[in-house]
C-alpha positions as CSV (number, residue, x, y, z in Angstrom):
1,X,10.1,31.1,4.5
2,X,11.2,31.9,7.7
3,X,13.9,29.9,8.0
4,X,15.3,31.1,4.6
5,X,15.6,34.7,5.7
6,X,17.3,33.7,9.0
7,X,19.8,31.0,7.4
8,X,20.0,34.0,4.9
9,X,21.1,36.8,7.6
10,X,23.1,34.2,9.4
11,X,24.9,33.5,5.9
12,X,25.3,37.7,5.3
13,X,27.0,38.0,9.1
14,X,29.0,34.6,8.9
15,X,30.6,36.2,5.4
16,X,30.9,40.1,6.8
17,X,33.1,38.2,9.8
18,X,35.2,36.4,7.8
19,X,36.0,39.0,5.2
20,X,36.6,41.3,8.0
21,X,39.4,38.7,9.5
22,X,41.0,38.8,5.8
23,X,41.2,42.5,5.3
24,X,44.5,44.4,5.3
25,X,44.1,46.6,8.7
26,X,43.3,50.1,8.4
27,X,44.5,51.2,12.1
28,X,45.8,54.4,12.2
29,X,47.9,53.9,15.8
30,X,49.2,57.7,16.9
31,X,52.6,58.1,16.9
32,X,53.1,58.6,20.9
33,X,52.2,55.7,23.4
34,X,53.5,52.2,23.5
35,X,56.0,51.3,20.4
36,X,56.4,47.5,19.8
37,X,60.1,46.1,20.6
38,X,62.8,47.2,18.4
39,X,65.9,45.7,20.2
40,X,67.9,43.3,20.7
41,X,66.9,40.4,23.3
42,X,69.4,39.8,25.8
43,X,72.4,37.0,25.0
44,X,73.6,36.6,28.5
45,X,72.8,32.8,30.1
46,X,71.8,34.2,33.5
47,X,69.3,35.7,32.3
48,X,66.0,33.0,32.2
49,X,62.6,33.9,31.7
């Protein structure tokens, strides 16, 4: 019976992961700090990265 409670628990946490990697996020990011890019990238040929 033992190994039906742990294949059960490891079942539970395996499920809880994944449905955590599907869920719409929740973050509530403060409006100060580091903003993701809103620009334009630079067009000029010189420039290489």
């Amino acid at each position: 019976m033992n190994i039906l409670r742990s294949f059960k628990e490891m079942m539970t946490y395996l499920t809880e992961a994944a449905g955590r990697m599907f869920v719409v996020s929740d973050d509530t990011y403060p409006s100060v700090g580091t903003q993701p890019f809103e620009g334009n990238p630079n067009k000029d040929p010189r420039w290489k990265h």
